[in-house]
C-alpha positions as CSV (number, residue, x, y, z in Angstrom):
1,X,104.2,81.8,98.8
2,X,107.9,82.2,98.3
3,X,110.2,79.7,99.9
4,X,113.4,80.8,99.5
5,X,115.0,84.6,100.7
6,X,116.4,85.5,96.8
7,X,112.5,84.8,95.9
8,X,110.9,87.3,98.8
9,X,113.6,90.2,97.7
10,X,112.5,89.0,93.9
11,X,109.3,90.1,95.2
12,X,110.2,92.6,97.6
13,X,112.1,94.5,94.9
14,X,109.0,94.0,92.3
15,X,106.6,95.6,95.0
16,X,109.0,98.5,95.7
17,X,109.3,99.1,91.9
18,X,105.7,98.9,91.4
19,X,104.9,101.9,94.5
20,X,108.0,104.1,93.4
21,X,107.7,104.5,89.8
22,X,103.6,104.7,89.9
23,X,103.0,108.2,88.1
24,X,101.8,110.9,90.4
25,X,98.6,110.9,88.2
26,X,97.4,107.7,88.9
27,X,98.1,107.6,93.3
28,X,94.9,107.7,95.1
29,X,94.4,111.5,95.8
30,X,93.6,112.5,99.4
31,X,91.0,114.9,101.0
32,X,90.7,115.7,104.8
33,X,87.5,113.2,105.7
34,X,89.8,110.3,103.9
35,X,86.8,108.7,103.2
36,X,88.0,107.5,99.8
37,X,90.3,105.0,102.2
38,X,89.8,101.9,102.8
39,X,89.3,100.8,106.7
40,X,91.2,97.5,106.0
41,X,95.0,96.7,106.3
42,X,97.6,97.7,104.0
43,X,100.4,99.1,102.9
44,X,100.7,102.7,101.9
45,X,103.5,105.1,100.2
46,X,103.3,109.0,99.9
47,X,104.1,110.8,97.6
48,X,104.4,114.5,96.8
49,X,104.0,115.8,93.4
50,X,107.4,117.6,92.7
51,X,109.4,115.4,95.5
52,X,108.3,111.9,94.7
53,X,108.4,109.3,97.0
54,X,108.5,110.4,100.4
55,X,107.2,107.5,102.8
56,X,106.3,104.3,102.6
57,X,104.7,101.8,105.4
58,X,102.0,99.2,106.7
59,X,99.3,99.7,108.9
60,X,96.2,97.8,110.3
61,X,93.7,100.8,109.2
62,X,94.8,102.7,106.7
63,X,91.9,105.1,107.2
64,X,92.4,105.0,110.9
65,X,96.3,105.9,109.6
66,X,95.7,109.1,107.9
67,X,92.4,110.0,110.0
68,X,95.1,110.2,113.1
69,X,97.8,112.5,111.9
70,X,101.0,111.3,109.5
71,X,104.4,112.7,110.0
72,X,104.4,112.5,105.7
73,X,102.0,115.4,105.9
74,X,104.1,117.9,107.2
């Protein structure tokens, strides 16, 4: 666990990397029942195919999360 606030934004900044530059090809693809989702916390990104990164964020569910609506989606 990082002890000092240059080596969370060292980590922060790896994380961030890591979700933004992921290609499109290899995100988890959606379909309405989201039952390839995990029930489990975590945190998400969305991305469009021609936009890239639109959204990124934690949850406690993150089936629950797309199950109940996501401003992303529209």
């Amino acid at each position: 666990m990082p002890t000092h606030d240059s080596e969370l934004q060292i980590q922060a900044r790896i994380i961030l990397d890591a979700i933004a530059f992921t290609p499109f090809e290899q995100c988890q693809p959606l379909n309405r029942e989201f039952t390839s989702i995990p029930p489990r916390p975590g945190i998400y990104a969305i991305r469009h195919k021609t936009d890239g990164l639109l959204y990124i964020g934690k949850t406690k569910s993150l089936r629950s999360r797309f199950s109940g609506g996501h401003k992303a989606f529209l």
